[in-house]
N, C-alpha and C positions, 0 to 999 in steps of 0.2 A: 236756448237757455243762456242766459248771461254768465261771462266768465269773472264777473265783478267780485274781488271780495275786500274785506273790511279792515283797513290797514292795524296792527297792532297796538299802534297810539291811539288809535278812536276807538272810547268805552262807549259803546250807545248803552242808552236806557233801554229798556222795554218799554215797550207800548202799553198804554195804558188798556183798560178794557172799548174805553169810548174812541181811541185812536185807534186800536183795532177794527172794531167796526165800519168806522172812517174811512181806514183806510182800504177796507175789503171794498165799500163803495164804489172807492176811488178807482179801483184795479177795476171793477166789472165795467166801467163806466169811460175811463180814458179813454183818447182817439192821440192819433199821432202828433196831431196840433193841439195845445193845454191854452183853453181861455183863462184869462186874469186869475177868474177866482182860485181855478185851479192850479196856475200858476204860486199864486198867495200861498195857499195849504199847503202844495210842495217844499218851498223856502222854509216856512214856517215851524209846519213838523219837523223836518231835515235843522233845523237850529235846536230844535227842543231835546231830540232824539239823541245827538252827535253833541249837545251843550257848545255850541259856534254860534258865533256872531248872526243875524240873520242878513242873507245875502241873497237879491232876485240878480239873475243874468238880465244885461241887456238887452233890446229888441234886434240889435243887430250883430249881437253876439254869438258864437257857438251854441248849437245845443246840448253836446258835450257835455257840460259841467251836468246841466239840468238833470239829464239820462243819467249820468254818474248817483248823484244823488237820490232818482228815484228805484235805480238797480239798488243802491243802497240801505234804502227805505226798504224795499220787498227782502233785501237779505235777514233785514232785522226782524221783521214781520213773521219769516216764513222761518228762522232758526232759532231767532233769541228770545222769542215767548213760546 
């Protein structure tokens, strides 16, 4: 269980019904390594969700931030709707 949580300055939205979905998808389906697309959807939502600039990590970058973000994503997911 991730000990991630969600700093006081960042109001996320909730998820809509079709990002819920989306993102239930997304969870049954990830593997440790996120192709492009998945890649994409993760930045994507994570800017929509958190209203941030949208930002992909580099290829030779941490995956740190990434994991951050998608712990992120599941907290909103699984408490804020």
């Amino acid at each position: 269980m991730s000990h991630t949580t969600i700093p006081k300055r960042m109001k996320p939205k909730k998820f809509t019904k079709k990002q819920k979905e989306d993102w239930k998808l997304f969870k049954l389906n990830r593997t440790v390594q996120l192709n492009k697309k998945q890649l994409e959807y993760v930045c994507k939502l994570y800017a929509k969700i958190f209203n941030k600039p949208l930002w992909y990590p580099g290829t030779n970058e941490s995956t740190k931030p990434l994991i951050l973000m998608i712990d992120r994503l599941d907290l909103v997911y699984e408490s804020y709707n």
